[in-house]
C-alpha positions as CSV (number, residue, x, y, z in Angstrom):
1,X,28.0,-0.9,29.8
2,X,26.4,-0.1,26.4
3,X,29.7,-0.6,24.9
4,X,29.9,-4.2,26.8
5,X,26.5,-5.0,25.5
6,X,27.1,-3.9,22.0
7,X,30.4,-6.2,21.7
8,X,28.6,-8.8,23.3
9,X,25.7,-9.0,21.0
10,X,28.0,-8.8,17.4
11,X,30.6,-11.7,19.3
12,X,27.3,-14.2,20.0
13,X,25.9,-13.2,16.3
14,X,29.3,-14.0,14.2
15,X,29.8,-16.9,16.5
16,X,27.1,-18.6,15.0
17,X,27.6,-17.8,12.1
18,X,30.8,-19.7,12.3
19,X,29.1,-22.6,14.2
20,X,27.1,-23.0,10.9
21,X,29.5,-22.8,8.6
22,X,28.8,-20.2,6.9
23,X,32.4,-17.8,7.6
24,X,34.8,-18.1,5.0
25,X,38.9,-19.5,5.7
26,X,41.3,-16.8,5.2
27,X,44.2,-19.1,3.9
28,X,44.7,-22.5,4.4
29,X,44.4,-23.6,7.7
30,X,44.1,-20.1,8.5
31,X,41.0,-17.7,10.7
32,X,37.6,-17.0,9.2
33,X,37.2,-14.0,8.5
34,X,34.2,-12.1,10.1
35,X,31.8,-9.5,8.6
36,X,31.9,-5.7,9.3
37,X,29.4,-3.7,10.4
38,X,28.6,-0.5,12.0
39,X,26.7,-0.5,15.7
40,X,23.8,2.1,16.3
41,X,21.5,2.2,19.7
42,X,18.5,3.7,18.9
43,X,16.6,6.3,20.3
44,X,14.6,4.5,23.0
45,X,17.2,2.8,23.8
46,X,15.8,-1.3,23.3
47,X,17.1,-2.0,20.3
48,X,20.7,-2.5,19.0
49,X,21.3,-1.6,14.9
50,X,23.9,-3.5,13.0
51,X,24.6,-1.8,10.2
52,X,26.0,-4.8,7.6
53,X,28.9,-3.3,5.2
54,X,27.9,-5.1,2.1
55,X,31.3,-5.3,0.7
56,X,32.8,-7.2,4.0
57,X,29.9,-10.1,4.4
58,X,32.4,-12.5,4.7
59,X,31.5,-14.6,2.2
60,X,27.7,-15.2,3.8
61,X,25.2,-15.1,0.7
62,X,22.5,-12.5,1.3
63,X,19.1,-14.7,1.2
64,X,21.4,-16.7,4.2
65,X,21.1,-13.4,6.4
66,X,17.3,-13.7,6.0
67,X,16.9,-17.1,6.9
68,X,14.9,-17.3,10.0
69,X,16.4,-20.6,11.1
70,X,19.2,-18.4,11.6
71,X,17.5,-15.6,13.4
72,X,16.0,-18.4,16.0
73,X,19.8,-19.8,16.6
74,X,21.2,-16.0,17.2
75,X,17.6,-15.6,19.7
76,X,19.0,-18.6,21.6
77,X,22.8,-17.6,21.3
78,X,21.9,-14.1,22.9
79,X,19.5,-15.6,26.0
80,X,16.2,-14.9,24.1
81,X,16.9,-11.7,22.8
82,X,14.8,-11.3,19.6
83,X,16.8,-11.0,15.8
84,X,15.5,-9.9,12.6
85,X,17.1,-8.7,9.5
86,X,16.0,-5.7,7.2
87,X,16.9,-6.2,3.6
88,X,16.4,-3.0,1.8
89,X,19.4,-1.0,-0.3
90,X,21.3,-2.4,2.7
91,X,20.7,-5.6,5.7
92,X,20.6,-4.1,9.3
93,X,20.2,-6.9,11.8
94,X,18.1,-5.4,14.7
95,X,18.3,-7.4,17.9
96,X,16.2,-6.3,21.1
97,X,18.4,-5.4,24.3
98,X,15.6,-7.0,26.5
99,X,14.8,-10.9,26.1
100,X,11.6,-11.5,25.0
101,X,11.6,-8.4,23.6
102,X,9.6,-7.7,20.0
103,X,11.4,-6.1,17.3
104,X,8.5,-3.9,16.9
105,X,9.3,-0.9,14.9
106,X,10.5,-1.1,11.2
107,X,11.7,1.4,8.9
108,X,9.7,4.4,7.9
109,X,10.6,3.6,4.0
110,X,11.9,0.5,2.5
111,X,12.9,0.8,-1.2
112,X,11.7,-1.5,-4.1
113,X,14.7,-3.3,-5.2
114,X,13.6,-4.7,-8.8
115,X,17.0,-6.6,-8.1
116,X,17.4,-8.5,-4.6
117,X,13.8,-8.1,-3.3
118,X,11.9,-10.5,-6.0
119,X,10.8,-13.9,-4.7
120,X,11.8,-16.8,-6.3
121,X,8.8,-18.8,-7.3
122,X,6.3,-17.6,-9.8
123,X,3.5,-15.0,-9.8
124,X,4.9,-14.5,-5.9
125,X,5.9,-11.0,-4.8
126,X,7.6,-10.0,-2.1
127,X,4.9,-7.0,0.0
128,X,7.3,-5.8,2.5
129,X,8.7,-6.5,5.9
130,X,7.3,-7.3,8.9
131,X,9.0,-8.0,12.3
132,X,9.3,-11.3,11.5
133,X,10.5,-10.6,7.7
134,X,9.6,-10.1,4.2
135,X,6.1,-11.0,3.7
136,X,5.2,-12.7,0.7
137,X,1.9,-12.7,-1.6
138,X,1.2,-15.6,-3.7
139,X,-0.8,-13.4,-6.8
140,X,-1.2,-16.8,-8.7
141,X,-2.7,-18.8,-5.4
142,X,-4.0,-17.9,-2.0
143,X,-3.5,-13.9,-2.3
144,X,-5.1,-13.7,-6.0
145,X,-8.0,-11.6,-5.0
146,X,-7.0,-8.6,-2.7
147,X,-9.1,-5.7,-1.3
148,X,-6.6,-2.8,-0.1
149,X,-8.0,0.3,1.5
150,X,-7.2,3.3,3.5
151,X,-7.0,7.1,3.4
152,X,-6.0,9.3,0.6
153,X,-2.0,9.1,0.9
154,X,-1.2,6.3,3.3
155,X,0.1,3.8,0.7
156,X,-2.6,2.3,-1.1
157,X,-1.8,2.7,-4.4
158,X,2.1,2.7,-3.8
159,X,1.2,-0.9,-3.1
160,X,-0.9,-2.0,-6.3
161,X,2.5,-0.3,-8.3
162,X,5.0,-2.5,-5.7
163,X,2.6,-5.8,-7.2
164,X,2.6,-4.6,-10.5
165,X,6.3,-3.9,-11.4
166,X,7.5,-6.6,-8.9
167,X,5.5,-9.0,-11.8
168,X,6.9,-7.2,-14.7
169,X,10.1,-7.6,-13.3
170,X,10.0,-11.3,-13.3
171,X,7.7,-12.0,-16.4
172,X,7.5,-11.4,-19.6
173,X,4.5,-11.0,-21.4
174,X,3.8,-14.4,-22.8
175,X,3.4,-15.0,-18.8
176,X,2.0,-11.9,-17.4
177,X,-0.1,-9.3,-18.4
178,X,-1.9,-6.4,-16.5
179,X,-5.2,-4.6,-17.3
180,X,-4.9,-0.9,-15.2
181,X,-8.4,1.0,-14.2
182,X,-7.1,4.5,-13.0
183,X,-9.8,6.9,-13.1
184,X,-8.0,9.3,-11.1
185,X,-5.0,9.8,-14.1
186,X,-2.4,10.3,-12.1
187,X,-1.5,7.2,-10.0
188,X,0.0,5.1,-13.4
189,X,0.7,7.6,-15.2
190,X,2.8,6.9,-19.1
191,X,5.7,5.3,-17.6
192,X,3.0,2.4,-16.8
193,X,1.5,3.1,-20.2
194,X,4.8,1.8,-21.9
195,X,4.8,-1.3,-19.9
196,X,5.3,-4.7,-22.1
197,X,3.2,-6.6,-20.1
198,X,-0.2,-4.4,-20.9
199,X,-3.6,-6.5,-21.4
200,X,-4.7,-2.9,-23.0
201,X,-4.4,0.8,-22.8
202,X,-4.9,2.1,-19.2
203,X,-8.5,2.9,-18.9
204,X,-8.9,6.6,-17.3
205,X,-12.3,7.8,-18.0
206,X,-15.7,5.8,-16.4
207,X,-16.7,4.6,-19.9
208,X,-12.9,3.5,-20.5
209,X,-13.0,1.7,-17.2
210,X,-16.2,-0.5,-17.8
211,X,-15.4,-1.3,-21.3
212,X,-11.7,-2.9,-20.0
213,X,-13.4,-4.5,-17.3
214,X,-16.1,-6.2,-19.2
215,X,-13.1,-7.1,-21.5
216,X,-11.2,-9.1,-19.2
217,X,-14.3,-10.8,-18.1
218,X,-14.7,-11.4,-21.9
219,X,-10.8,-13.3,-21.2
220,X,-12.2,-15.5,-18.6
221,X,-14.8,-16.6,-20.6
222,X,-12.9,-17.6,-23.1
223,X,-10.2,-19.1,-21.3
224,X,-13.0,-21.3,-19.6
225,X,-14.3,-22.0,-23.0
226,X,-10.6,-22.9,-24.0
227,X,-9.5,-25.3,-21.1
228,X,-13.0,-27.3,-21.4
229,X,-11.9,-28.3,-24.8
230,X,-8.8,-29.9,-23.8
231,X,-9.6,-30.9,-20.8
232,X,-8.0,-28.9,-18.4
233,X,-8.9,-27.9,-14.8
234,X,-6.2,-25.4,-14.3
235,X,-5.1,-22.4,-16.7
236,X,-1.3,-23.4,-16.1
237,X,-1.8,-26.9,-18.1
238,X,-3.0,-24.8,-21.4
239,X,0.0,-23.6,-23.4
240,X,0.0,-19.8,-24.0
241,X,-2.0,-19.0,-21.0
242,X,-0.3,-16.6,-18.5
243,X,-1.4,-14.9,-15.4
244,X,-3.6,-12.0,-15.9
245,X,-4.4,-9.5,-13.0
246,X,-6.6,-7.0,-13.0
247,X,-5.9,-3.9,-10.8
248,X,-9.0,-0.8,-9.8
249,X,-7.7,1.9,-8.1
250,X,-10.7,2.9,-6.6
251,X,-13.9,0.8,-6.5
252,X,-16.2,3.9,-5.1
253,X,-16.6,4.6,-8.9
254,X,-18.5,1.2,-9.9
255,X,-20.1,1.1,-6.5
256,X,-23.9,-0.9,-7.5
257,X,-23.0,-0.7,-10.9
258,X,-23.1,-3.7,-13.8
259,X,-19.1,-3.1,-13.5
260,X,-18.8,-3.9,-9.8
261,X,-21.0,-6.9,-10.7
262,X,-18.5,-8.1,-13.5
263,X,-15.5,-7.7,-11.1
264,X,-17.3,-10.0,-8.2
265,X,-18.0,-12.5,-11.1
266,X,-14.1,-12.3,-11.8
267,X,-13.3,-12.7,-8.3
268,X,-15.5,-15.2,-7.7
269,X,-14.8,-17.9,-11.1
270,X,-11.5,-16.2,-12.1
271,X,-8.7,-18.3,-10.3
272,X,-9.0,-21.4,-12.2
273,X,-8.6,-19.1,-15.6
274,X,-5.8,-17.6,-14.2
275,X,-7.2,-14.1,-13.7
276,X,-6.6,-12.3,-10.5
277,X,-7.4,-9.1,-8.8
278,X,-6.6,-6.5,-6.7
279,X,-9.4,-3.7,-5.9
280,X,-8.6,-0.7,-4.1
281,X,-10.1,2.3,-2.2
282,X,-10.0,4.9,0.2
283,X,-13.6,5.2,0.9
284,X,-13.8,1.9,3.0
285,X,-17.5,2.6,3.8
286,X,-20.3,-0.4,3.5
287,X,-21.8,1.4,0.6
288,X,-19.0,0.7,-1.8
289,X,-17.5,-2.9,0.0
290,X,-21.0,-4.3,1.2
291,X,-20.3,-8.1,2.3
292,X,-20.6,-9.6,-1.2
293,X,-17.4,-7.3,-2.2
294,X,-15.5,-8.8,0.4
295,X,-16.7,-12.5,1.0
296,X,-15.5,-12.6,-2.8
297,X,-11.9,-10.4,-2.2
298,X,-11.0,-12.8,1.0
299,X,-7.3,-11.3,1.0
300,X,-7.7,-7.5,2.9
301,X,-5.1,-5.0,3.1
302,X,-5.7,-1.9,5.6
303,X,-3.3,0.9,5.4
304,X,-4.5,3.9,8.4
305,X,-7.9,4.3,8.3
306,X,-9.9,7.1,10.3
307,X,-12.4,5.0,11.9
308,X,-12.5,1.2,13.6
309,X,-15.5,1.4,11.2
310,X,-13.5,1.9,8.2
311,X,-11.0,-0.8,9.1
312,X,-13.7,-3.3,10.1
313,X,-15.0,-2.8,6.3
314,X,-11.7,-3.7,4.9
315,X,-10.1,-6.5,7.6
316,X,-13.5,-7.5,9.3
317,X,-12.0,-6.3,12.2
318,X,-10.3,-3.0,13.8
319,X,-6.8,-2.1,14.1
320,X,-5.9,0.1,10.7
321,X,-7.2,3.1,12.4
322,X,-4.2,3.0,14.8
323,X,-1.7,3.1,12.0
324,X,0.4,6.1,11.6
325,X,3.3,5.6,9.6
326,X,3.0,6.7,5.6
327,X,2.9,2.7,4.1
328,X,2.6,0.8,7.1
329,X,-0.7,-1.7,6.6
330,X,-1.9,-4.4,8.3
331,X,-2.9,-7.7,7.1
332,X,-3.3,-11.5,7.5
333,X,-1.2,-13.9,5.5
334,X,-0.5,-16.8,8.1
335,X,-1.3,-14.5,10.8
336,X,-2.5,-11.0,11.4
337,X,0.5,-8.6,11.4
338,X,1.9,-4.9,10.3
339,X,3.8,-4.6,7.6
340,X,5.8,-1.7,5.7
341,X,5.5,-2.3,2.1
342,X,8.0,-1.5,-0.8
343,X,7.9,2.3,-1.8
344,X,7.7,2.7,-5.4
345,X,10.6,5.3,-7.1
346,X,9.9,7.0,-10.0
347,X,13.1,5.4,-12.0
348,X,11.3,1.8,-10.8
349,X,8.9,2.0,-13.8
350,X,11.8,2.5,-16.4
351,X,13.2,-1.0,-15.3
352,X,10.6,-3.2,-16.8
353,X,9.1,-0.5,-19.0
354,X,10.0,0.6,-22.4
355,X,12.0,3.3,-22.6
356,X,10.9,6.7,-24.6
357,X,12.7,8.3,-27.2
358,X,15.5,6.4,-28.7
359,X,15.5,3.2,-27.3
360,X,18.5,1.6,-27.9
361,X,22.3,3.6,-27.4
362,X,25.3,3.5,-29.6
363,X,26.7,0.5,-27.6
364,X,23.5,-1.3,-26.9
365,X,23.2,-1.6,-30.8
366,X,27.0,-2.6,-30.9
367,X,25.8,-5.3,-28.8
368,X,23.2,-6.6,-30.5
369,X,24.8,-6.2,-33.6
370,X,28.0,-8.1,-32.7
371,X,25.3,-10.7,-30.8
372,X,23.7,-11.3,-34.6
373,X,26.8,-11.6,-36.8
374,X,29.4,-12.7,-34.5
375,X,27.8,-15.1,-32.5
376,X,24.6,-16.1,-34.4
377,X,22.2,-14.7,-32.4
378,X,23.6,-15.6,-29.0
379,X,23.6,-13.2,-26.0
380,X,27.1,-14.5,-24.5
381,X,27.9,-12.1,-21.3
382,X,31.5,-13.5,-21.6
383,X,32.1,-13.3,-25.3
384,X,30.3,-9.8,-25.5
385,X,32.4,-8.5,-22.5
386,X,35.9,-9.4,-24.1
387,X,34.5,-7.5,-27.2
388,X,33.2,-4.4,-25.7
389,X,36.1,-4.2,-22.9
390,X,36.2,-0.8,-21.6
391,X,32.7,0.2,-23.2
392,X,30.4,-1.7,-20.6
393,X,31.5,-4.1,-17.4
394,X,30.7,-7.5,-17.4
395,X,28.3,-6.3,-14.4
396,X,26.4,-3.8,-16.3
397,X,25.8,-6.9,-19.4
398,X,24.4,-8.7,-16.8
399,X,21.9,-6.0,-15.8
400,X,21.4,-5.4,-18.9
401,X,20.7,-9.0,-20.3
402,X,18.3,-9.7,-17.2
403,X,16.2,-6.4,-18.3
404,X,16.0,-7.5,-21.9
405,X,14.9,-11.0,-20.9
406,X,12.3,-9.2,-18.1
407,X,10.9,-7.3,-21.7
408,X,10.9,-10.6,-23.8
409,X,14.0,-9.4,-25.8
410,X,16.0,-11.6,-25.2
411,X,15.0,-15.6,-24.4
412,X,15.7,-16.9,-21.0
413,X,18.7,-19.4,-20.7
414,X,18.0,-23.3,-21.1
415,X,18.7,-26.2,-21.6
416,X,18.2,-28.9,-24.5
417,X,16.2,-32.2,-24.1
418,X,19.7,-33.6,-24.3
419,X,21.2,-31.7,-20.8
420,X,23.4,-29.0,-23.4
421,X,23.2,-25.3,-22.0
422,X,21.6,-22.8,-24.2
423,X,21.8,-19.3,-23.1
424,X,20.3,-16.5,-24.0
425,X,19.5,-15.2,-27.5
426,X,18.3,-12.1,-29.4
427,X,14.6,-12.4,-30.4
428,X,12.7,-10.8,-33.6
429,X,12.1,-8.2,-31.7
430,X,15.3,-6.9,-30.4
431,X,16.5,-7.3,-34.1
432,X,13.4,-5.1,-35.0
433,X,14.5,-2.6,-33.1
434,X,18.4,-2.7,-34.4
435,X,16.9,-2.5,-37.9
436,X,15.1,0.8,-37.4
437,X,17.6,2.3,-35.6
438,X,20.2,1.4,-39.3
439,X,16.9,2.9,-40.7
């Protein structure tokens, strides 16, 4: 019967996947051809696990697999069973045996992806999954002021790196920087330090701490001083202005302090400046987030707390205390709902971060090199591939042009008033770095 059911399910699934259109012809005039994946029943039994094999999707583009349009036509394709798709190194479409069912459990770790997980528009990152799944937060918007709590471990500051690097993946500099409070020294640790998109050095000790905080209040102040001078009512009409977020990894440290003062006054005026803020701790106790903490932090984050007390200091109401899954939080975005967010890898931070040591290799500076005097400065992926065949695949320059555009060495691709594509070119500061390596 299991086998019946398991057939069943995948038949109704790629049957509408062909009703949509989305299947691509073998031939002319000939079948679609259908994806592959691998069938597993969980444990308890109530779920069914389609494991997608990502070289045989048949043609259907991944962000298409995540559209919940989709997932509501295979619901009414397979009698009301519930669909949702995980996306993390892989996509697993999970569909519940019984109708009506909730896909309630999610995976005990889902990878950052620097790659396929970032959100389109900007300043938005992508949190994690829920059942429903990913769930977004707008840093620029509605989510620009975030409280995130819990106990030692469960996540909390896996979670401020997941918003951090997300950003620095999709921003240079001249669009995003970051100012780090880490008192503790050991959560963003010198792989953060050679980040791009630093406001300042990483503040570790208390005095440290204060004086960076005071100094991006100092930024607010003189952005407001800036956009009243031309006129402006939002930091995004001022050229040169970009986002600038502010994260404390523990806010027990400035509890009734002038520097937990400072931070409520950047919470409170800081969105039209574009200045956010995330503040964190895992001493949710109404000592360190009294009401005026969190009136002015409106967006809460509750990874497992130990008490409904705890929880109620960080949501307002209880719930994180039942939590028992390393990363799982619960929140409120359009609706209240758990979510496993993004785990942080140690190799994440050398994606957007400038690398130690020598940083360019032998064919890297070929690159550049050949970029400069062969093509005047222009990064061409097709041009550069022909020249380095057999040194580098076309896929790796694409990688690689992406990372150096992510850093601010190369430009991004655009086009002239006139319509005419201009791609990508070497910057000042790539060239820099080719001239001290002929040094």
């Amino acid at each position: 019967m299991m086998h019946h059911e398991v057939c069943e399910y995948w038949q109704a699934l790629t049957g509408t996947l062909e009703e949509r259109g989305l299947l691509r012809q073998k031939g002319r005039g000939g079948r679609r051809v259908l994806p592959r994946a691998m069938a597993i029943v969980d444990q308890a039994g109530d779920r069914v696990l389609y494991v997608l094999d990502m070289q045989r999707l048949a043609g259907v583009a991944r962000e298409q697999w995540l559209d919940r349009a989709l997932w509501r036509q295979w619901r009414a394709a397979l009698r009301g069973r519930r669909v949702a798709v995980a996306d993390g190194y892989g996509l697993v479409v999970c569909v519940a045996r019984t109708p009506g069912q909730q896909v309630k459990r999610l995976p005990t770790v889902i990878p950052l992806d620097l790659e396929d997980q970032l959100a389109e528009e900007p300043y938005v990152v992508t949190l994690g999954y829920s059942t429903r799944g990913r769930v977004n937060l707008d840093l620029a918007e509605g989510q620009r002021a975030i409280l995130v709590g819990g106990t030692s471990g469960g996540g909390k500051t896996n979670m401020m790196q997941v918003v951090v690097l997300a950003l620095a993946a999709k921003h240079p500099a001249t669009e995003y920087q970051v100012a780090i409070v880490d008192t503790k020294e050991v959560d963003f640790g010198s792989a953060f330090a050679r980040l791009p998109q630093l406001f300042a050095p990483i503040a570790h000790s208390r005095r440290e701490a204060e004086e960076l905080i005071e100094r991006v209040e100092a930024e607010r102040l003189r952005r407001q001083a800036l956009m009243a001078r031309v006129g402006a009512r939002d930091w995004r009409e001022c050229e040169g202005l970009g986002l600038l977020l502010l994260v404390v990894d523990e806010a027990a440290d400035f509890a009734g302090g002038a520097a937990m003062e400072t931070l409520i006054e950047i919470a409170r005026k800081g969105r039209a400046m574009g200045i956010s803020l995330i503040v964190g701790t895992q001493n949710p106790s109404s000592d360190v987030i009294d009401g005026q903490v969190r009136a002015n932090l409106p967006t809460a984050v509750a990874f497992q707390c130990r008490t409904h007390n705890e929880s109620r200091v960080i949501l307002g109401r209880k719930g994180a205390e039942e939590l028992r899954q390393r990363g799982l939080a619960l929140t409120f975005t359009d609706r209240w709902e758990q979510v496993q967010v993004l785990r942080v890898d140690a190799g994440d931070v050398g994606e957007v971060a400038t690398p130690e040591g020598e940083v360019l290799g032998e064919v890297e500076q070929g690159l550049v090199r050949y970029a400069l005097e062969e093509l005047g400065g222009a990064f061409v992926i097709g041009r550069l591939y022909e020249a380095f065949k057999g040194e580098v695949s076309k896929y790796e320059l694409t990688r690689l042009a992406q990372r150096w555009e992510r850093r601010g060495w190369l430009t991004e691709p655009a086009r002239t008033a006139e319509g005419h594509k201009v791609g990508r070119r070497v910057t000042d500061e790539l060239e820099g770095l080719i001239s001290c390596a002929g040094n």
